[in-house]
C-alpha positions in Angstrom: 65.3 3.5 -74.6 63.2 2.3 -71.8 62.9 5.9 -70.0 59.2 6.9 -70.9 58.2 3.6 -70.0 57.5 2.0 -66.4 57.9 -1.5 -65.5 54.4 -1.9 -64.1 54.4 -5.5 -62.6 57.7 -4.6 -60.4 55.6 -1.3 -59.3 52.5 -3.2 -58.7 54.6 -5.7 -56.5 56.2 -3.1 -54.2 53.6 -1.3 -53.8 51.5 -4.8 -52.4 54.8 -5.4 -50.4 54.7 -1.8 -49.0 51.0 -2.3 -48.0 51.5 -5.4 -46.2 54.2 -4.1 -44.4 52.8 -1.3 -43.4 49.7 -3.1 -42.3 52.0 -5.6 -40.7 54.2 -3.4 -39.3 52.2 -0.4 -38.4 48.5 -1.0 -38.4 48.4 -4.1 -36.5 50.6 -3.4 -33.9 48.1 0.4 -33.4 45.4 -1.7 -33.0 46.7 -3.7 -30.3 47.9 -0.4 -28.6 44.7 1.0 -28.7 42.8 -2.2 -26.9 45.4 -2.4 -24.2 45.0 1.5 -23.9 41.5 1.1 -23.4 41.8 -1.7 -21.1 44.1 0.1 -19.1 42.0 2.8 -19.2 39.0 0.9 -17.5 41.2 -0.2 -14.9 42.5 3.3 -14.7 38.7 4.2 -13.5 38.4 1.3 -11.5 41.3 2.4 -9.7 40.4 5.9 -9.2 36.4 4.4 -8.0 38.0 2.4 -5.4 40.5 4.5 -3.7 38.2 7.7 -3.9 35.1 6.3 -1.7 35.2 9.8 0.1 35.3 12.0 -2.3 32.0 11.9 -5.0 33.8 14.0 -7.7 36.5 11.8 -7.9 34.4 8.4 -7.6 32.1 10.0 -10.7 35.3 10.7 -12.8 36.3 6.8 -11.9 32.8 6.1 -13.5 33.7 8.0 -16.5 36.6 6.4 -17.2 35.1 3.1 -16.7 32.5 3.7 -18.8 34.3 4.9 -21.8 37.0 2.5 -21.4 34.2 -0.1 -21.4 32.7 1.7 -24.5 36.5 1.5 -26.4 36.9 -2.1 -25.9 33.0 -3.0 -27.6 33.6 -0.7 -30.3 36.6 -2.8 -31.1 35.7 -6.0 -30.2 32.5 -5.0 -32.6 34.6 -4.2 -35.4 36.1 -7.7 -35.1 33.0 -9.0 -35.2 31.6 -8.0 -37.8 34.9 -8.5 -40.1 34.3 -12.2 -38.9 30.8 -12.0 -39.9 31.5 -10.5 -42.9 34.4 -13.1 -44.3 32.1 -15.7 -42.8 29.1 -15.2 -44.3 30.6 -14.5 -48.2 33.2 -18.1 -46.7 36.6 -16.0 -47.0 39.2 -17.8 -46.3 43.3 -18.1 -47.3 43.7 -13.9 -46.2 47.8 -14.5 -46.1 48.3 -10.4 -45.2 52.4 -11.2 -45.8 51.7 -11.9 -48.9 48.4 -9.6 -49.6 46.7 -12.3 -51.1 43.0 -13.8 -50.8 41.5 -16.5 -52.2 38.0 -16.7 -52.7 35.9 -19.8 -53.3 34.9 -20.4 -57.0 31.6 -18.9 -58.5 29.2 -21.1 -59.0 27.8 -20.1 -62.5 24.3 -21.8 -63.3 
């Protein structure tokens, strides 16, 4: 009776499948949403500077949005960065996220 036990290499496999997925099919696609939200966002304020000249209140809340819009796109063209530096530095390569798999050069061992 196999009841009380668990097949653990199929559970370990879905459960890698179901990461990937989700991070293909959900995490990825957020990201994106949140840069062009931000970049819409600055062009929002740019908007809102330019057909305001008149009116100071408005034109400072263009600024606003500008600014912060600004500040959402070098937070995550930061984070970019720095994953690059990261898998760079430490040479990362062969990330295949379909598959959840990384290969990392061999250790050299003196």
């Amino acid at each position: 009776m196999d009841l009380l036990f668990t097949n653990v290499a199929y559970a370990s496999e879905s459960v890698d499948a179901f990461i990937a997925n989700v991070n293909r099919l959900i995490i990825n696609p957020l990201i994106i949403f949140l840069f062009a939200l931000a970049v819409v966002y600055f062009l929002y304020g740019i908007f809102e500077f330019i057909s305001n000249q008149e009116n100071e209140e408005k034109k400072t809340t263009g600024k606003r949005h500008m600014v912060w819009g600004v500040v959402g796109i070098v937070i995550m063209m930061g984070v970019f960065t720095i994953l690059n530096m990261i898998m760079n530095t430490f040479n990362i390569t062969g990330i295949n996220p379909e598959q959840g798999t990384v290969t990392l050069p061999p250790a050299n061992n003196p």
